[in-house]
C-alpha positions in Angstrom: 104.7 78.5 105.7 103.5 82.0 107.3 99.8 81.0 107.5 100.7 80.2 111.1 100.6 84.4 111.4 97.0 83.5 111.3 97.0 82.7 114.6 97.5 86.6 115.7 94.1 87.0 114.7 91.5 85.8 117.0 89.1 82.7 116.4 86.0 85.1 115.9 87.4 87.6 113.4 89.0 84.9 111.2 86.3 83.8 108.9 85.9 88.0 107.8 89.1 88.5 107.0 89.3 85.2 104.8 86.5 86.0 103.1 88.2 89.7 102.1 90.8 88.2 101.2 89.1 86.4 98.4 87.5 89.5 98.0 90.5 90.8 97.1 91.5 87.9 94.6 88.6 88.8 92.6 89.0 92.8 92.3 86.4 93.8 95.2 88.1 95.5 98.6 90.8 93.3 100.7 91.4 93.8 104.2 92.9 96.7 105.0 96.5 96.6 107.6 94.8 99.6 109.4 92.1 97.3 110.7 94.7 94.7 111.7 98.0 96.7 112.0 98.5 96.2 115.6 98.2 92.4 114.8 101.3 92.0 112.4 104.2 94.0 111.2 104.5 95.4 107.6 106.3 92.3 106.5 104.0 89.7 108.5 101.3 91.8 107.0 102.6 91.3 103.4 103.4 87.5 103.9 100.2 86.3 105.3 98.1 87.8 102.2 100.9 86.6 100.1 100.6 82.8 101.9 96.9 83.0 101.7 96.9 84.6 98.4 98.9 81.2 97.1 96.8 78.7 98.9 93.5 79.5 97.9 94.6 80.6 94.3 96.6 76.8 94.3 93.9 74.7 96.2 91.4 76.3 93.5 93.8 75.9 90.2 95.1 72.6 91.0 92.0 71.2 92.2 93.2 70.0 95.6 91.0 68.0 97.5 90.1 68.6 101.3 92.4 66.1 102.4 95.1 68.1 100.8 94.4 71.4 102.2 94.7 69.8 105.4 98.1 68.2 105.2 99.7 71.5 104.0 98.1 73.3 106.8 98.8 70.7 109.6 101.0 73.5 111.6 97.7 75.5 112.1 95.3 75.2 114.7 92.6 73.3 113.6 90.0 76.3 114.5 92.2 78.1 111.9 92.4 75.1 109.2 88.3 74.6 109.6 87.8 78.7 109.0 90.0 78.3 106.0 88.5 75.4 104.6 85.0 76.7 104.8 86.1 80.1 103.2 87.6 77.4 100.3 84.4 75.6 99.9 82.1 78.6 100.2 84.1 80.9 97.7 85.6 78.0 95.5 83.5 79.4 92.4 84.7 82.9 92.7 88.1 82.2 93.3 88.0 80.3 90.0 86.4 82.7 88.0 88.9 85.3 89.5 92.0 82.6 88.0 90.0 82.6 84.6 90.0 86.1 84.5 93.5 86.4 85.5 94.6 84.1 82.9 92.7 85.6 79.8 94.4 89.1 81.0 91.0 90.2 80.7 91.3 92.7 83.2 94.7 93.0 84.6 97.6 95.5 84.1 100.8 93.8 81.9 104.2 95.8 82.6 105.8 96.4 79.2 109.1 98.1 80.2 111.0 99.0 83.4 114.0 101.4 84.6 115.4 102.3 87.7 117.9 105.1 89.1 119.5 105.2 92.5 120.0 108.6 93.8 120.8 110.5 97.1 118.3 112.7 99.2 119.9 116.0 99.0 116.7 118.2 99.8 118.6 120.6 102.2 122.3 120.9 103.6 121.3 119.3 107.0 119.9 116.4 105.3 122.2 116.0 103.0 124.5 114.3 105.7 121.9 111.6 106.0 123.0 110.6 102.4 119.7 108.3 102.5 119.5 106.0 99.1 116.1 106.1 97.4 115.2 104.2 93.7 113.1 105.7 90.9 111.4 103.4 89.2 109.4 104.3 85.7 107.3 101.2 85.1 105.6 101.3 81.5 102.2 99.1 82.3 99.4 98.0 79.4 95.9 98.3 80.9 93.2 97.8 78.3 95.5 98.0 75.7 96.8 101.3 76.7 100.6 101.6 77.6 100.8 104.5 80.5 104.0 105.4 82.3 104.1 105.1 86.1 106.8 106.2 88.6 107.8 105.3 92.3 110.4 106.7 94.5 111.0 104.3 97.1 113.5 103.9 100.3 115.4 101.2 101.0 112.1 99.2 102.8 109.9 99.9 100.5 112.0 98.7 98.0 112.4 95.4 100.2 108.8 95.0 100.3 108.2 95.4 97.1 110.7 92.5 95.9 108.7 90.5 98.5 105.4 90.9 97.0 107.2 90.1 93.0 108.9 86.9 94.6 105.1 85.8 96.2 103.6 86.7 93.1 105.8 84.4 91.2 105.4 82.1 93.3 101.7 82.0 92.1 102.6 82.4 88.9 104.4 79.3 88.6 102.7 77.2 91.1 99.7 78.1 88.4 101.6 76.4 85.4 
């Protein structure tokens, strides 16, 4: 599991950035990678939210008891595992209102329809040798009942990272059933 990234973080600043992170699972601001960039890469970055993300979302939803928290975090430090588990018990109620929400779609964007296009950059004859790959992706999404049409361009990382946070987030999904 890549909660052990955790440990990057120092002791003192843990128990902040938990708590955004719930802050996050329930619509208000998350932590920001500027205020921890130097900590973690882009991908550590994404995995660590992800990770936490899925444990509090599953410790809430399945109703896991202390005991179990601890065993799946037994890798971490125990300074870590306490800050989590305090952030757990001190948030538990809005990290279960946030799964209510969630589940009643109250609130949250449903993709209705996708497509995708690969094409070359070809912006001037000097780049054009760089032949670089990027996707367009036109994403139809229903928010509040209303379908709008949204569109990305993204390079080959960005697409990586975006397949990353789909897998994580089906990971929740189904760890939620």
């Amino acid at each position: 599991m890549t909660v052990k990234l955790l440990e990057k973080l120092p002791v003192a600043d843990c128990s902040k950035f938990l708590h955004r992170v719930v802050d996050g699972l329930c619509g208000r601001n998350q932590p920001q990678m500027e205020d921890y960039g130097s900590r973690w890469t882009v991908t550590e970055w994404m995995e660590l939210l992800d990770t936490l993300s899925v444990l509090f979302c599953s410790a809430v939803g399945r109703r896991c008891s202390e005991e179990e928290v601890k065993e799946s975090l037994a890798d971490l430090d125990s300074s870590y595992s306490s800050a989590i588990l305090s952030c757990l018990k001190a948030r538990h109620e809005d990290i279960r209102l946030a799964l209510v929400n969630r589940t009643n779609c109250v609130c949250s964007a449903q993709l209705q329809d996708f497509d995708w296009q690969l094409k070359l950059a070809l912006s001037s004859d000097k780049i054009s040798s760089l032949q670089m790959p990027l996707l367009n992706l036109s994403l139809d999404v229903k928010e509040g009942g209303v379908v709008r049409p949204v569109s990305l361009e993204m390079n080959r990382e960005e697409l990586h990272t975006l397949i990353s946070t789909l897998e994580a987030a089906n990971k929740v999904v189904l760890q939620l059933k």
